[in-house]
C-alpha positions in Angstrom: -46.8 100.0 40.1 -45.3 101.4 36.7 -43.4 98.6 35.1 -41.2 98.4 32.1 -39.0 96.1 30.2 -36.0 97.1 28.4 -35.1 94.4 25.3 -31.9 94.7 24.6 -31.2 92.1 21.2 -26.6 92.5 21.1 -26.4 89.6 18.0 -24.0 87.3 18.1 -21.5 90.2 20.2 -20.8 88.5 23.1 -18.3 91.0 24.2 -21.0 93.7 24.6 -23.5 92.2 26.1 -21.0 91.2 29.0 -20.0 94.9 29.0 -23.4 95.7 29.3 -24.3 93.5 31.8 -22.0 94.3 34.3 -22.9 97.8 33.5 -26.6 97.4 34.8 -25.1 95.1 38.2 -22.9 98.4 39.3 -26.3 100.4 38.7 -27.9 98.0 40.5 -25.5 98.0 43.7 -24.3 101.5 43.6 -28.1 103.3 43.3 -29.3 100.3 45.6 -32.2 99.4 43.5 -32.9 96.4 44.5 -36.2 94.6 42.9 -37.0 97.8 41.6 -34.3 97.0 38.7 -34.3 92.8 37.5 -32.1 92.1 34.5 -31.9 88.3 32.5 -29.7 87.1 30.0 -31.1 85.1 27.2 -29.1 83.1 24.6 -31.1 81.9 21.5 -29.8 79.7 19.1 -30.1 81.6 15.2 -31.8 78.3 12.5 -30.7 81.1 10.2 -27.1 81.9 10.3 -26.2 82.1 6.7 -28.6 85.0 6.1 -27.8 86.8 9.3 -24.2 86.7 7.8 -24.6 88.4 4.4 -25.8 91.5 6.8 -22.9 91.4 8.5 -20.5 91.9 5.9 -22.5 95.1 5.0 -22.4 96.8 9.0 -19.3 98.6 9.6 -17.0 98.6 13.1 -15.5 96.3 15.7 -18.2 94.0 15.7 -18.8 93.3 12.6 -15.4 92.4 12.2 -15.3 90.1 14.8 -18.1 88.1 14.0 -16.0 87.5 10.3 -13.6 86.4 12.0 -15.4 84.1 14.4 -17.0 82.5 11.2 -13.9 82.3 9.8 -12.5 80.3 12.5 -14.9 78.0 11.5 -16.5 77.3 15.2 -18.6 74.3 16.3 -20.7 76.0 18.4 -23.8 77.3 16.9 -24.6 81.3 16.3 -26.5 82.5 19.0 -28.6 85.4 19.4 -27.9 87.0 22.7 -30.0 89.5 24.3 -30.7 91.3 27.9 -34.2 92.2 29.6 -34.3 94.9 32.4 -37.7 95.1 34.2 -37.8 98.6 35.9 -40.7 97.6 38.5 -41.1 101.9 40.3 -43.6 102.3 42.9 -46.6 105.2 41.3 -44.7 108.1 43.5 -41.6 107.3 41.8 -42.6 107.8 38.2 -39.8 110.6 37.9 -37.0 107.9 38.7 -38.9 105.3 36.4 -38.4 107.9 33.0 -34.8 108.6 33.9 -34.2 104.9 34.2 -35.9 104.8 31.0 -34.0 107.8 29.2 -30.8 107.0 30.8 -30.0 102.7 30.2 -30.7 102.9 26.4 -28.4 106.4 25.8 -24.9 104.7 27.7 -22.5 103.5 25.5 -22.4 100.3 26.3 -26.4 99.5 25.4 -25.6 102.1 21.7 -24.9 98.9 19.7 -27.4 96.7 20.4 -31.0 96.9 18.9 -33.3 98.0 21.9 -37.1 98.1 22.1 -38.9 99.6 25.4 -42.0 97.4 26.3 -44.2 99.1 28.5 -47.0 98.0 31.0 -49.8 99.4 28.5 -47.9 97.8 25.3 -50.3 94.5 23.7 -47.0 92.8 23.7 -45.8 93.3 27.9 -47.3 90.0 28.6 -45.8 87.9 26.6 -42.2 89.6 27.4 -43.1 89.4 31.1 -43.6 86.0 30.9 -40.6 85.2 29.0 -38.7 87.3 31.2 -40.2 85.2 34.1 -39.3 81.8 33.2 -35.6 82.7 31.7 -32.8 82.1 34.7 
C-alpha cells in the first residue's frame, strides 16, 4: 500500500487553515475517499514568538497583516503554530490516483500559503510523522 503524508505548516493563520480544512472534508465526501484520505489538525504552542514576529513584518499580504494586528491587540492567548497532515493511504493498483492526489492538494489555493513538505513511505523521516500523525486527535 503506497502511503504519503502531506505537512501542511499555515503559522499562526488560523483563517487558512480552516479554509483548508474544509477544503480536504468536501474532497473527502464528494470523491468518497474514505480511509484512503485521513487528515489531523495540530496546534503547537511557538516558545519563540518574538523572533517569528520580526519575519512577519518583512512577508507581504493579508496574512501578514493580520497577524500585526492580532499582536497588536495584545492577546492572552499564546502564538500557536497550526498545521494540517493528510495521509493518502492508495491501494498498489491505484498509484495513478495516489500522484494526482499528490500534484493536485498542494497546487489549490487554499494550501498556496502555507509551507508544505510531502513525506513519503521511503522518506527516513515517514515514521516519525506517522507516528505523530497517529497519536494527534
Amino acid at each position: 500500500m503506497a502511503q504519503s503524508i502531506l505537512l501542511f505548516d499555515f503559522g499562526q493563520d488560523e483563517e487558512a487553515a480552516q479554509q483548508a480544512w474544509h477544503k480536504v472534508e468536501g474532497w473527502k465526501q464528494a470523491f468518497r475517499l474514505g480511509d484512503k484520505m485521513a487528515f489531523k489538525f495540530e496546534r503547537a504552542a511557538n516558545e519563540s514568538a518574538g523572533g517569528e514576529a520580526a519575519s512577519d513584518e518583512t512577508s507581504v499580504g493579508k496574512k501578514s497583516a493580520k497577524k500585526r494586528s492580532a499582536r497588536e491587540k495584545g492577546d492572552a492567548q499564546e502564538a500557536s503554530r497550526i498545521r494540517i497532515l493528510i495521509r493518502l493511504s492508495f491501494s498498489d493498483h491505484e498509484k495513478l490516483s495516489h500522484q494526482r492526489w499528490l500534484d493536485r492538494i498542494p497546487a489549490e489555493d487554499a494550501f498556496k500559503l502555507a509551507k508544505s513538505e510531502t513525506i513519503r513511505q521511503a522518506d527516513a523521516n515517514f515514521t516519525k510523522t506517522s507516528e505523530l500523525f497517529d497519536t494527534l486527535d
